[in-house]
C-alpha positions as CSV (number, residue, x, y, z in Angstrom):
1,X,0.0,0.0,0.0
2,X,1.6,3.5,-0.7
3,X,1.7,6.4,0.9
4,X,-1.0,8.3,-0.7
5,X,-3.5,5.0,0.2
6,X,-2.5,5.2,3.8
7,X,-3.3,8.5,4.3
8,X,-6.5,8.2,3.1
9,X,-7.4,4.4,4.9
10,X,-10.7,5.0,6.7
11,X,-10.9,4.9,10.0
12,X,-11.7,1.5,11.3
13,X,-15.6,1.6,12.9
14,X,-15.0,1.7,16.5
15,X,-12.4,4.2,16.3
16,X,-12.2,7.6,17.1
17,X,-10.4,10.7,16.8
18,X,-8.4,12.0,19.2
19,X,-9.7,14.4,21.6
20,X,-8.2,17.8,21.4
21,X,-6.9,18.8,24.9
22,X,-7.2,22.1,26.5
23,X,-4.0,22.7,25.6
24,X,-4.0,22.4,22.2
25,X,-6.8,24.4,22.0
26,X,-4.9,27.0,23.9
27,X,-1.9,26.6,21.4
28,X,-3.6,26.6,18.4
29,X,-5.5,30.1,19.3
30,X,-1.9,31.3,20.4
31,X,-0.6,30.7,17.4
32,X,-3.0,32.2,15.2
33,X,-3.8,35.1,17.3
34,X,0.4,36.2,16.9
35,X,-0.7,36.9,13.3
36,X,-4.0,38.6,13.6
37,X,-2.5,41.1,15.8
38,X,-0.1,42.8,13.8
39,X,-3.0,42.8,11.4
40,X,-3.8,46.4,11.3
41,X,-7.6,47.8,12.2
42,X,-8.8,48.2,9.2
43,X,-8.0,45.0,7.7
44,X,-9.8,43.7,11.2
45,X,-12.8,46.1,10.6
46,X,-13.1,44.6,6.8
47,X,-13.4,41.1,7.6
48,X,-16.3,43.0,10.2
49,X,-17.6,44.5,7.7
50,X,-17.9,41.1,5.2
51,X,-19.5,39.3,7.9
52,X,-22.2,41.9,8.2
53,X,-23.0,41.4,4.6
54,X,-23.2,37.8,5.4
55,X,-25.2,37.8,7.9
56,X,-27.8,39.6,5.8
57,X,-27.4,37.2,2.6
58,X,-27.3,34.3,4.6
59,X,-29.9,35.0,7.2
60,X,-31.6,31.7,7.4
61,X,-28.4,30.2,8.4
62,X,-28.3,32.0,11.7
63,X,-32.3,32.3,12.1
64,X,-33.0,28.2,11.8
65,X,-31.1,27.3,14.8
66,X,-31.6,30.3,16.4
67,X,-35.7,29.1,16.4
68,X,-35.0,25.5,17.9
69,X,-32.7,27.3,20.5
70,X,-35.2,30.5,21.7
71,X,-38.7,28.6,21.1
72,X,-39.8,32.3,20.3
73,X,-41.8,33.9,17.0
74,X,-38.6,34.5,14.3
75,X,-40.1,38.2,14.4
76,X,-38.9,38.3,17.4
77,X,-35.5,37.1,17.2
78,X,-34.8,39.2,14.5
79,X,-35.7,42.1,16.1
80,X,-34.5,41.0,19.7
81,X,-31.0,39.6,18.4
82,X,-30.5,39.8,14.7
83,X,-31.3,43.4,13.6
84,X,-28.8,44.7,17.1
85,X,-26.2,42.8,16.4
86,X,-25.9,44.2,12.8
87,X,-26.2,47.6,14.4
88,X,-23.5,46.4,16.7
89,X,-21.3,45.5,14.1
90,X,-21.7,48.3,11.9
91,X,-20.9,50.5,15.2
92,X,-17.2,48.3,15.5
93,X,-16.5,49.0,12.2
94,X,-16.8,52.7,12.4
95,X,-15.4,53.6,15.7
96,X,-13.0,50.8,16.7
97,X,-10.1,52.4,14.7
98,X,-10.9,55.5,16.8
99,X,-11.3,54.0,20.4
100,X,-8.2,51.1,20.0
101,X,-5.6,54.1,18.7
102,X,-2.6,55.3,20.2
103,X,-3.1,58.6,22.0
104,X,-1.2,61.4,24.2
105,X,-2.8,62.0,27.6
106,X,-5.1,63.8,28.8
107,X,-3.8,66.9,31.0
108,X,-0.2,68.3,31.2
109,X,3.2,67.3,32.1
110,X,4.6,68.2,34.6
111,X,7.1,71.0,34.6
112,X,9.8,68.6,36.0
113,X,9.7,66.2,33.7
114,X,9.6,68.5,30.5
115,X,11.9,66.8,27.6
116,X,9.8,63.9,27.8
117,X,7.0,62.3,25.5
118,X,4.2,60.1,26.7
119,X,1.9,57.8,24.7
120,X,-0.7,55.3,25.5
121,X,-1.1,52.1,23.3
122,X,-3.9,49.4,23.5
123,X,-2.9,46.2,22.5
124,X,-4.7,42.8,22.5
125,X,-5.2,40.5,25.7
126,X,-4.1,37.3,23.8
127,X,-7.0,34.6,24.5
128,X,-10.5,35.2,25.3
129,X,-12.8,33.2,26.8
130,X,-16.5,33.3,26.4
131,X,-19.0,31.5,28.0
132,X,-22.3,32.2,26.4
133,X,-25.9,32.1,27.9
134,X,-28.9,30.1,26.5
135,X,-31.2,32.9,26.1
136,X,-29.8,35.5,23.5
137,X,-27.1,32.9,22.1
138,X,-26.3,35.1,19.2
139,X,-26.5,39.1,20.1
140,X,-24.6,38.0,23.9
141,X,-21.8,36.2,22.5
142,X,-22.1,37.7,19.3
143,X,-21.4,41.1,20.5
144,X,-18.5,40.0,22.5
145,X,-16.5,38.0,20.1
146,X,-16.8,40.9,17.4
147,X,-15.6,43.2,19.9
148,X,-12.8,40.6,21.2
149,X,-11.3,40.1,17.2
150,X,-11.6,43.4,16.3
151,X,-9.3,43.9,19.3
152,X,-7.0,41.6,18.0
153,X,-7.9,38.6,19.8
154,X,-8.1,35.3,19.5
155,X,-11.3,33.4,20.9
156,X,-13.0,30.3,22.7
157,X,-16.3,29.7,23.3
158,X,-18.6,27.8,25.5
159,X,-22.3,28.4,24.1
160,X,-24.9,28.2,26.5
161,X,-26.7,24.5,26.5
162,X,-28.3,24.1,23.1
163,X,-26.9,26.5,21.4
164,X,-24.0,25.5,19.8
165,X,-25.8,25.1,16.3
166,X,-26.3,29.3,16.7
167,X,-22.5,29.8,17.2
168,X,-21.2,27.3,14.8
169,X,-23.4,29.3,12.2
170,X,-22.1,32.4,13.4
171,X,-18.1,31.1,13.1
172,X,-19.4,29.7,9.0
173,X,-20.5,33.0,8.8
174,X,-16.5,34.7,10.4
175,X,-14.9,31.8,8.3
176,X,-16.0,32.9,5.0
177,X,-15.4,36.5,6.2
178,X,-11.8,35.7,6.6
179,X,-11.3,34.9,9.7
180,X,-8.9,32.1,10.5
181,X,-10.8,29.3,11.8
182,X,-8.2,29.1,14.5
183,X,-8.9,32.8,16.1
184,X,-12.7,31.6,16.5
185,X,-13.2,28.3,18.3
186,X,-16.2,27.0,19.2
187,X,-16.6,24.5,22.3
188,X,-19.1,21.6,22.9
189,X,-22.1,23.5,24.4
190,X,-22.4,20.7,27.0
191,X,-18.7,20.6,28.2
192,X,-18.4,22.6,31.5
193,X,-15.4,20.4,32.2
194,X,-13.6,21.7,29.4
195,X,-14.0,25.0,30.3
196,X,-12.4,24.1,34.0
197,X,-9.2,22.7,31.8
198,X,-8.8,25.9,29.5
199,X,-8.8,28.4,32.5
200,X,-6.7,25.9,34.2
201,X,-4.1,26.0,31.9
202,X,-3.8,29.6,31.2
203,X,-5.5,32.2,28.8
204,X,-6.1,35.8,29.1
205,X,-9.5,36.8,29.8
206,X,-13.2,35.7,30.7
207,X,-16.1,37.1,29.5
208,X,-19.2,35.0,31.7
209,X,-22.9,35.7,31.0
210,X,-24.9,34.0,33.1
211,X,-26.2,33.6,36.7
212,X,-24.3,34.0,39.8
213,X,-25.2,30.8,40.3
214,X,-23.3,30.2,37.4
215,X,-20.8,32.7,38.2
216,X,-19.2,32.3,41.3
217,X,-17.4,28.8,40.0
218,X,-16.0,30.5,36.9
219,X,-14.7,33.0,39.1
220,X,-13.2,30.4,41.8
221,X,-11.3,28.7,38.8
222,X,-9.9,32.2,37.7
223,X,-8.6,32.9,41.0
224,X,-6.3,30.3,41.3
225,X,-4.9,31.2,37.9
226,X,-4.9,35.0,38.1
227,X,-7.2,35.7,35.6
228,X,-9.1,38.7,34.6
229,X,-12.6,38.1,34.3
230,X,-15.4,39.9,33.0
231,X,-19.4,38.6,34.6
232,X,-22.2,39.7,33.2
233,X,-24.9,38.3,35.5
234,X,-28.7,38.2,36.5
235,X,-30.6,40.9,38.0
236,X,-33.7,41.2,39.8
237,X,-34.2,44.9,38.1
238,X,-37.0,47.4,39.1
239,X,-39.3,49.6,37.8
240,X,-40.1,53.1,39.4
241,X,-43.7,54.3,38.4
242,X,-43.6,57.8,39.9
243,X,-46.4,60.4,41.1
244,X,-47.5,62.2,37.5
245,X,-46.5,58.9,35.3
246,X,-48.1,57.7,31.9
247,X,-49.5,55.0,34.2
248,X,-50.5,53.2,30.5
249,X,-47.2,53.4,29.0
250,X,-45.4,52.1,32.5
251,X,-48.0,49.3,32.2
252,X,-47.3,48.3,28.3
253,X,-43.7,48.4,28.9
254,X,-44.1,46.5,32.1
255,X,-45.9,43.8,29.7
256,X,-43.3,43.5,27.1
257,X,-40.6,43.6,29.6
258,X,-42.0,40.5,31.6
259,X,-42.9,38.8,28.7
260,X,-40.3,39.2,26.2
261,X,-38.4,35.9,25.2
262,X,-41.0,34.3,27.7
263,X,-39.5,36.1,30.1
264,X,-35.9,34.6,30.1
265,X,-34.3,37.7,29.8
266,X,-32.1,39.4,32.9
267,X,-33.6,42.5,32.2
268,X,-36.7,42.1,32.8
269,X,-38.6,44.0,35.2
270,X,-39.2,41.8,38.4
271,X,-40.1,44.5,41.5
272,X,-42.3,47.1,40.4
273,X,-41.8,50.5,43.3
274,X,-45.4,52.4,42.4
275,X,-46.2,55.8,44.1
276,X,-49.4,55.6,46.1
277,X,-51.0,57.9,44.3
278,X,-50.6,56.3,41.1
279,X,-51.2,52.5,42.6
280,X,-54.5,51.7,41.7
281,X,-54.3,53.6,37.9
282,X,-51.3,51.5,37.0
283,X,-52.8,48.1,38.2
284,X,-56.1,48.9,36.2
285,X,-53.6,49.5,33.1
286,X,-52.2,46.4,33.9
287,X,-54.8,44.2,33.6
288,X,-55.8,45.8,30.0
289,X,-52.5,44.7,29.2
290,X,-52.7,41.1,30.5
291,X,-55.9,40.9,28.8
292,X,-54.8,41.6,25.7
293,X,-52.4,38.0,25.7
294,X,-53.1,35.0,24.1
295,X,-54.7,32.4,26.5
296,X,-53.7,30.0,24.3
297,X,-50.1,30.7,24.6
298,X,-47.5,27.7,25.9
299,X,-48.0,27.8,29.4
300,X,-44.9,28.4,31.6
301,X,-43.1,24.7,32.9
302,X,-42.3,25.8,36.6
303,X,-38.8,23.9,38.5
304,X,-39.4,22.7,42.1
305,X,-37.1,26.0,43.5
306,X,-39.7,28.7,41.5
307,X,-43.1,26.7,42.7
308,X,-41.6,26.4,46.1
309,X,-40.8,30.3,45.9
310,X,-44.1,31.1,45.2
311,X,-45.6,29.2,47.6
312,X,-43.4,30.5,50.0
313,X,-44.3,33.8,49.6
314,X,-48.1,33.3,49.5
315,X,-48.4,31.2,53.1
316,X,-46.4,34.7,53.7
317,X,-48.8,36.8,53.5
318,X,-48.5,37.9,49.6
319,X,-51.8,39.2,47.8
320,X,-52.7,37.6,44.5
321,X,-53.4,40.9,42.7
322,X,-53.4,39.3,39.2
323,X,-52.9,35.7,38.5
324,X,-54.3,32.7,39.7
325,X,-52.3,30.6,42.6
326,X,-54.6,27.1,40.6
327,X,-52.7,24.3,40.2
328,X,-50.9,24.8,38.0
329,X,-50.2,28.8,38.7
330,X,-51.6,31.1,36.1
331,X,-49.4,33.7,34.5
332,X,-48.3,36.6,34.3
333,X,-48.8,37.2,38.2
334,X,-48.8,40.7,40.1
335,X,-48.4,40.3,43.6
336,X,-48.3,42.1,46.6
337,X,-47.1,42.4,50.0
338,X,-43.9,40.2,49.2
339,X,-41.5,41.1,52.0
340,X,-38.2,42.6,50.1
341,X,-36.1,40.5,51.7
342,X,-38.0,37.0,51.0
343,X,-36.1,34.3,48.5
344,X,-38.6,35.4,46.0
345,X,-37.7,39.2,46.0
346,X,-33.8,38.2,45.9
347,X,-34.0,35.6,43.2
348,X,-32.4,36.2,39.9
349,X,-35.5,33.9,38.1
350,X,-37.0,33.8,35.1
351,X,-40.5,33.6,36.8
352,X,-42.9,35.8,34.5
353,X,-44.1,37.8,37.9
354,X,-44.2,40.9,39.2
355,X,-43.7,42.4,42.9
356,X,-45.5,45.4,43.8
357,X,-44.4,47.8,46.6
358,X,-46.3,51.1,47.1
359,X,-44.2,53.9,48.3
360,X,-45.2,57.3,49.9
361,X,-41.5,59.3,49.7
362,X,-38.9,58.0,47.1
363,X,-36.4,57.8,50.3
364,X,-39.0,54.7,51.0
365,X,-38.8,53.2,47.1
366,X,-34.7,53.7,47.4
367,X,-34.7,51.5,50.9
368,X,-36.7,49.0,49.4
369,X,-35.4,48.8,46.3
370,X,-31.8,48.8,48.1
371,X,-32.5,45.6,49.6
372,X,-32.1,43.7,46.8
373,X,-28.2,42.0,46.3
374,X,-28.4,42.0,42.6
375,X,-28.0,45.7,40.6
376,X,-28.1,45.2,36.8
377,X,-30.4,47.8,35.4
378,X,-33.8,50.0,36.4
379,X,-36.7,51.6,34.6
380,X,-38.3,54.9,36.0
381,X,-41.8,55.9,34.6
382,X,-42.8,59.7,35.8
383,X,-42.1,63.6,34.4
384,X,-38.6,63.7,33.0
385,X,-36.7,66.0,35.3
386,X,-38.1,63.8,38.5
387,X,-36.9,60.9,36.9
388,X,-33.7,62.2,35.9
389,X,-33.2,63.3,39.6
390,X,-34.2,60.0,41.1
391,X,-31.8,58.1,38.1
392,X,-28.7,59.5,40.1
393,X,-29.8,57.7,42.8
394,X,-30.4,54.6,41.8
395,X,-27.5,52.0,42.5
396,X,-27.6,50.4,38.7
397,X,-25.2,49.3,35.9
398,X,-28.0,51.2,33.9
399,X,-31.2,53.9,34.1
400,X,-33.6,54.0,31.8
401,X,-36.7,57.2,31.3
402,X,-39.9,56.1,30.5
403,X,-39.2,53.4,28.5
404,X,-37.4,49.8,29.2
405,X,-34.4,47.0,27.7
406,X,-35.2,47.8,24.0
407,X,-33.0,51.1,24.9
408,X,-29.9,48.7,26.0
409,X,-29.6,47.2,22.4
410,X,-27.9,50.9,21.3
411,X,-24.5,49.6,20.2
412,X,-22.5,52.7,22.3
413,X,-24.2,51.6,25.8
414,X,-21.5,50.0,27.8
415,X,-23.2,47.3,29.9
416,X,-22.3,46.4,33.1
417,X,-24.0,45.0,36.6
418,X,-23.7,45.7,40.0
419,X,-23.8,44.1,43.2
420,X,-24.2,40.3,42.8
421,X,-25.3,41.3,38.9
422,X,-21.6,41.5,38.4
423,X,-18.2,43.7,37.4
424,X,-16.5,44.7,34.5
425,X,-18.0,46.1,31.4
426,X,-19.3,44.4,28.0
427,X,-20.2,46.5,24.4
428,X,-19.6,49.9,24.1
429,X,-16.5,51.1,23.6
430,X,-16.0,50.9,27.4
431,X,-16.3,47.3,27.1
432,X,-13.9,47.0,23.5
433,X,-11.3,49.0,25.9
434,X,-12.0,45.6,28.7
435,X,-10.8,43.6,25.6
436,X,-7.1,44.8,25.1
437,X,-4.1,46.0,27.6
438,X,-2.8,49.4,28.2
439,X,0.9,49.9,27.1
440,X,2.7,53.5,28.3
441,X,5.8,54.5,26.4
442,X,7.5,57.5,27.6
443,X,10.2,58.8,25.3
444,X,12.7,61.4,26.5
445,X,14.8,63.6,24.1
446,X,16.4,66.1,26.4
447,X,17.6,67.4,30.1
448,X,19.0,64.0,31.8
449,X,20.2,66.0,34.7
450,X,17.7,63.3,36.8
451,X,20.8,61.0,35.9
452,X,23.1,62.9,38.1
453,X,23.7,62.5,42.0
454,X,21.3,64.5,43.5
455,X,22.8,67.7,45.8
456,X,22.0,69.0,48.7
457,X,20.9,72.6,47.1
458,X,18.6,70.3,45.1
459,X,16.0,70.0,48.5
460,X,15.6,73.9,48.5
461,X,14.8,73.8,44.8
462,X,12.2,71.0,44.4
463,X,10.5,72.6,47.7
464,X,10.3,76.1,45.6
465,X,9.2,74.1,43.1
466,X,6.5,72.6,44.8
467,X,4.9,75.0,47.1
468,X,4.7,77.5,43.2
469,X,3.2,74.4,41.5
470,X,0.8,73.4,44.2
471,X,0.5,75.7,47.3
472,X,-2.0,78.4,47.6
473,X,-1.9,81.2,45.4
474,X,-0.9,84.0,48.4
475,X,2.2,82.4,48.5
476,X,2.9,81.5,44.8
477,X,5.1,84.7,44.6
478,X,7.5,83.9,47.3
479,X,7.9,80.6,46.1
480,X,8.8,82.0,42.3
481,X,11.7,84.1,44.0
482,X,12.8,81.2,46.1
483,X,12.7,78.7,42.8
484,X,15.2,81.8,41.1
485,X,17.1,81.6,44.0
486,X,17.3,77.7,44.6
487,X,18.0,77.0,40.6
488,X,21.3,79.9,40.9
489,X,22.8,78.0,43.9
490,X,22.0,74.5,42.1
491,X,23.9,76.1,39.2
492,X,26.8,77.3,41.0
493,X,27.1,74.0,42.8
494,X,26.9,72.3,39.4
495,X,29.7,74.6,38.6
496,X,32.1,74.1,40.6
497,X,31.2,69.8,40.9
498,X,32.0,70.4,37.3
499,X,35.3,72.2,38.2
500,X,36.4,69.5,40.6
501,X,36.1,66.8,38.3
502,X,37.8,68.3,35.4
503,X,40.6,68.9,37.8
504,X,40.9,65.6,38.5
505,X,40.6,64.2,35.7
506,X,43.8,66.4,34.6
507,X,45.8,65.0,37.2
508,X,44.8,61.6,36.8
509,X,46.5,61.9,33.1
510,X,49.4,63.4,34.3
């Protein structure tokens, strides 16, 4: 048998191909990622910009497993996760070359170190590591993996369960672009224990969305190896309906929050803080709203933790105010009186339910609403310069006026959580700068008298230097004379060192 025949022997039935370690993986992305970046940005941003076009000629290709991941209407996940990360790529492509460029500081240089040039760089972490959620499979994971190559990054990434059809599409999609298959790997959407091996054995960066269930683990395994991580967690996000609100727009949004992607969405308004005097306006709104659904939608399977939750809080003392507690429980469900500080209230669930709390004084809406461990985002329904005032107060990674999520999808937002809802900062270009490493090179080109033994007139003339630079202004003039004076005795000293070594010097040749 020659050569040629060997090579191309099949494989005999019950054997397999070797599995690719961890470190391989980690090697391989290494490798290719030394060449992508000394690619320059625009050759980055073209292969962007290609993949866009893609995505628009080849929709169907990203839409059909998209559709047996979400279980939602395709008009929905077009909108929801199609159209914004278009939007999110056309925003890359257009500012990336601006944020990711070399730049002088901000502010001036010091009058002591004049002669010298400073300049910032941003260069590429390396190797990222995404681990994707189930619920938006393709804007989540798609947003950050643009954002990470564009940076000059090679990638890995763990799609959340059952959605590894959405990402593979999404790296055809890169492929064709021109992107080496190498920068863009894509892990078995079931294989948690790979992801425990790759941050084992070193990469550069983590980008988590997920809950903090789901979190704190990631985190424990980049501990031990020191490294960065970005979480993007759950919330349990409010919804301030203030005294003077469009009590029927706060209660459409409230719908389409709750309910959007069948409520698996960490946005999604879960404790509703309503002013008294608006209370009973907004729950009559409400259940116009509810009415309005289709009660022949796919009812909502419940685990053991979110029945147990609910029947928690109702031996409690919680008021059905819409919804039926029937086995099984009818939703959407308003309740009320659910103490703030019950399992319920601190949950990061996708339970399609929400908490009311009436408020007299927004001091009372800020104590309850500051109860809550997680901080991702908030809505506030009321006149604009009340709701502005009270959006200062708010502990969130993000405010929004009289409206709620559909704002977040705006490509510049940088998105970040709070509290148990996370740290660091996705999209953006807040969250393209979270992708790369800062690199300071200071250049001098004259006055290395810093290179010299420091005298003992020198004391008296960095002193003058520093109370003219920094002390008060009634004593600025003083100090100049004092600098005049301290520089012409650190010049005559300089003078005569200068004298004494040349002496020497002369009698060391002789």
């Amino acid at each position: 048998m020659n050569a040629s025949a060997q090579h191309f022997a099949p494989l005999d039935a019950e054997e397999k191909p070797p599995e690719v370690t961890a470190r391989d993986l980690i090697a391989r992305s290494r490798e290719a990622q030394k060449h992508w970046a000394i690619s320059s940005i625009r050759e980055r941003v073209d292969c962007l910009r290609k993949f866009r076009h893609l995505l628009v000629e080849e929709v169907s290709g990203v839409l059909n497993p998209l559709k047996e991941s979400r279980g939602v209407s395709p008009a929905e996940i077009v909108v929801s996760e199609i159209v914004p990360l278009a939007d999110a790529c056309k925003f890359l492509e257009s500012e990336a070359g601006q944020i990711l460029s070399s730049r002088q500081p901000l502010g001036r240089r010091p009058f002591w170190l004049s002669g010298t040039k400073l300049t910032i760089h941003r260069e590429p972490l390396g190797v990222v590591l995404i681990v994707g959620p189930s619920n938006y499979p393709l804007l989540i994971v798609g947003v950050q993996l643009l954002q990470a190559i564009v940076a000059g990054n090679a990638v890995l990434v763990k799609p959340g369960r059952g959605c590894g059809k959405v990402v593979q599409a999404m790296q055809a999609l890169l492929s064709k672009a021109g992107i080496d298959r190498d920068l863009l790997t894509v892990l078995d959407d079931n294989d948690e224990l790979k992801v425990r091996r790759i941050i084992a054995e070193g990469i550069d960066k983590i980008l988590l969305t997920g809950s903090s269930a789901a979190g704190a683990p990631i985190l424990e395994a980049a501990a031990k190896s020191l490294t960065p991580a970005t979480l993007e967690l759950s919330g349990c996000d409010a919804v301030f309906v203030l005294q003077g609100a469009d009590c029927a727009l706060a209660a459409k949004a409230l719908a389409f929050g709750l309910l959007l992607n069948r409520s698996r969405t960490c946005m999604r308004p879960h404790r509703v803080l309503v002013h008294e005097s608006v209370r009973d306006r907004l729950v009559e709104h409400l259940g116009r709203e509810f009415g309005k659904l289709d009660a022949d939608a796919k009812p909502w399977q419940l685990d053991l933790k979110s029945s147990r939750m609910l029947a928690d809080a109702l031996d409690t003392g919680a008021r059905i105010v819409m919804g039926s507690s029937d086995d099984p429980f009818r939703f959407p469900m308003v309740l009320e009186n659910v103490d703030p500080t019950s399992e319920l209230s601190q949950t990061d669930s996708f339970l399609p339910v929400l908490i009311l709390h009436t408020f007299a004084e927004i001091k009372h809406a800020l104590r309850i609403y500051d109860l809550c461990a997680y901080a991702l985002g908030a809505s506030v329904f009321g006149p604009e310069a009340n709701a502005e005032k009270l959006s200062k107060k708010v502990n969130a990674g993000f405010v929004i006026i009289n409206d709620i999520i559909a704002p977040t999808a705006d490509p510049r937002l940088p998105f970040s959580g709070r509290k148990l809802s996370g740290f660091g900062i996705t999209r953006g270009a807040e969250g393209l700068l979270e992708l790369t490493r800062v690199k300071a090179v200071c250049k001098r080109n004259s006055n290395y008298r810093h290179l010299d033994p420091l005298q003992p007139a020198d004391k008296n003339f960095f002193l003058a230097y520093l109370q003219l630079a920094h002390g008060p202004w009634r004593k600025r003039f003083s100090a100049a004379i004092n600098l005049i004076r301290a520089a012409a005795q650190r010049s005559r000293t300089s003078s005569r060192s200068a004298s004494r070594a040349t002496a020497g010097e002369k009698r060391t040749g002789q």
